[in-house]
Structure formats: structure tokens, C-alpha cells
N, C-alpha and C positions, 0 to 999 in steps of 0.2 A: 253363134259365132259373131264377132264384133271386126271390124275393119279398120286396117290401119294403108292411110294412101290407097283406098281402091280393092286391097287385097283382104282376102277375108281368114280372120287369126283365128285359132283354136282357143280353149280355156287358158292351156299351162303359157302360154307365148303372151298372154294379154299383160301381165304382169312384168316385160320384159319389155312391152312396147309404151311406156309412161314415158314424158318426158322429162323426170329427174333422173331414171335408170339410165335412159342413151345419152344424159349429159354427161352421168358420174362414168359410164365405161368410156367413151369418150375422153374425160380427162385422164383417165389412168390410160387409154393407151397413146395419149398424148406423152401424158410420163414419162411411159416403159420408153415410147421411141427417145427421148431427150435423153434417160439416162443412158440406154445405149448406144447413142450417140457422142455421149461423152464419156465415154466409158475409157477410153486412156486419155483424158485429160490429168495433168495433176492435181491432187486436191488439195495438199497442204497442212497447215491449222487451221484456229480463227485467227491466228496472230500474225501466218506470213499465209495468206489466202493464195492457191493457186489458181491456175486460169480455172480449172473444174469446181472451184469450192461454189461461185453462187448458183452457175446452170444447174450443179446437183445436188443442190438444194432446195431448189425452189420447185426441181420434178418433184422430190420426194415430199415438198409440201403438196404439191398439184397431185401426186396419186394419191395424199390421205386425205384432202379433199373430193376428190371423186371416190373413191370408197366410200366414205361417209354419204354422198350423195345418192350414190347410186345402191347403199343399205336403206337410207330413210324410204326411197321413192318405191324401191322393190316391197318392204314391210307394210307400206302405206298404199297400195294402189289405187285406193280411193281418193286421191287427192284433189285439191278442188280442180289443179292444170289437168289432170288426165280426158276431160273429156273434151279439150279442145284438139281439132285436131292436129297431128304431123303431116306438113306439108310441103309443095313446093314455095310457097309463102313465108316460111322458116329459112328458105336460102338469102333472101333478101340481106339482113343485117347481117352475117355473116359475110360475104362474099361484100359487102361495105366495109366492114371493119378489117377485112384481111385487103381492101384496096386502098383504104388507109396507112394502112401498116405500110406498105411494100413501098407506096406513093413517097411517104417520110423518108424511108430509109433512100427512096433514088432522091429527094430534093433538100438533105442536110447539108452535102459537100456543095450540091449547084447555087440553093436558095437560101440559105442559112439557114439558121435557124428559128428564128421567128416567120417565116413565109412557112415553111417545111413541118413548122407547129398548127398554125391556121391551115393549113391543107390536113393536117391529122384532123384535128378538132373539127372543121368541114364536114367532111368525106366522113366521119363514124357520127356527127350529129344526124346525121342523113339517116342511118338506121335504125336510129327510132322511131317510135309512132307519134310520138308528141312532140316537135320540134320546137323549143324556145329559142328566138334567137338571143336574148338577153342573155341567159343561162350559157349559150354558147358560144359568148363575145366573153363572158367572166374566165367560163373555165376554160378557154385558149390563153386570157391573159396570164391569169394564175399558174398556169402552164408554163408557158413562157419565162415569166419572173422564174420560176422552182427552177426549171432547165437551167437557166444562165446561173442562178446561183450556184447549184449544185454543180454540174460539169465544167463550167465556164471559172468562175471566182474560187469558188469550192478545190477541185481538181484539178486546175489549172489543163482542162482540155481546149487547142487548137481548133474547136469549133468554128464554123462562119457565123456571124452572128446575122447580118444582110446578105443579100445577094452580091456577088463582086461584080462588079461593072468593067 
């Protein structure tokens, strides 16, 4: 028997505990929940997009991407990540990058959007193992610049671009 976190797995479950397979089911039930979730939204065309066209779309990319994931990883259990282990250690960048997320979305309206960017960029460089800072002064900028283009000049969205004083 082989152990996953402390517990100890049988033959057929070992196959089921890789870490391609609980990413790929993972992101399909990340899917299922989005498209159900947006499940009366309306969809539209591609020509007059409704509020449902990108959300369920991009599930439906996200569950054929974890399918596909989570078939390689299941087929392949031998992979070279299988024998590291699953841990409490695996919460770390996760629970970063979802405090990222959440941090942006409360400091867009208060901090604009270039503060609100550099706190994204921050807060998820953080959950890596290798932290450059050079790398992550670039790709906050580059960030930056794409956001104002695209929302701001692009879309013509009422974004903050500073913080209002």
C-alpha cells in the first residue's frame, strides 16, 4: 500500500491520487459548477454575445481541459510529479493566488487600477517558489499597460485608473 497525506491507499485508488488526475477533476468540477451556475444566463451568438456567451464558454473550455488532464495523468501514473507528495504544502499558492484574486476585485473601485494591479501581481508572485523581482515589476507593468488599453481606451470602461483622493 502507498500513502497519500498520512493515509494509506490500496492498488486501484493509487491511480486516482496523482497530481494530474485531482487537477483535471478539479477543473471539470470547477466547470460543471460555472456552467450551472450560469445556466439561465443568456447566451446569444458570436455576433450580439450575451451576458452567458463568455462564462460558458470558457467552462466548456475548462472541462475539456481537465478531461484531457485528468485522462493523461490517469493513463500515465507513472509520471515523473507522482511521486512527490500531496500536501498541506500544496495549500500555500493556492490560498495566494485566490487572495490575490479577491484583494483586486475589493481594490479596483477604491485603488484603481494600477495599485489594484500591483497588489494582484504581488500577492500571486508570492506563490511561487522562485521569486524574481525583476520578472515581477515587468509583468505588473505589462499588465497594467494591456488593462488600460484594453478596458480603459479599448471599451471605453469608467475604471479608476489612481486611487481618488
Amino acid at each position: 500500500m502507498t500513502e497519500f497525506s498520512g493515509l494509506p491507499l490500496s492498488r486501484p485508488w493509487r491511480r486516482f491520487v496523482q497530481r494530474d488526475v485531482l487537477t483535471g477533476l478539479l477543473f471539470v468540477a470547477l466547470a460543471g459548477l460555472g456552467l450551472w451556475l450560469s445556466r439561465d444566463y443568456p447566451v446569444g451568438t458570436a455576433l450580439r454575445m450575451g451576458t452567458g456567451y463568455m462564462p460558458r464558454m470558457l467552462c466548456w473550455i475548462l472541462l475539456g481541459l481537465g478531461a484531457v488532464i485528468a485522462a493523461r495523468g490517469f493513463r500515465d501514473p507513472g509520471g515523473d510529479r507522482s511521486d512527490v507528495p500531496i500536501g498541506i504544502e500544496a495549500l500555500r499558492p493556492v490560498v495566494l493566488v485566490f487572495t490575490a484574486l479577491v484583494v483586486f476585485g475589493l481594490a479596483l473601485e477604491r485603488l484603481g487600477l494600477v495599485v489594484a494591479i500591483l497588489l494582484l501581481v504581488g500577492l500571486g508572485a508570492l506563490a511561487g517558489r522562485n521569486l524574481r523581482p525583476a520578472e515581477t515589476i515587468l509583468a505588473a507593468a505589462f499588465l497594467i499597460v494591456l488593462a488600460w488599453a484594453v478596458f480603459i481606451a479599448g471599451l471605453g470602461l469608467t475604471i479608476p485608473v489612481w486611487p481618488e483622493i
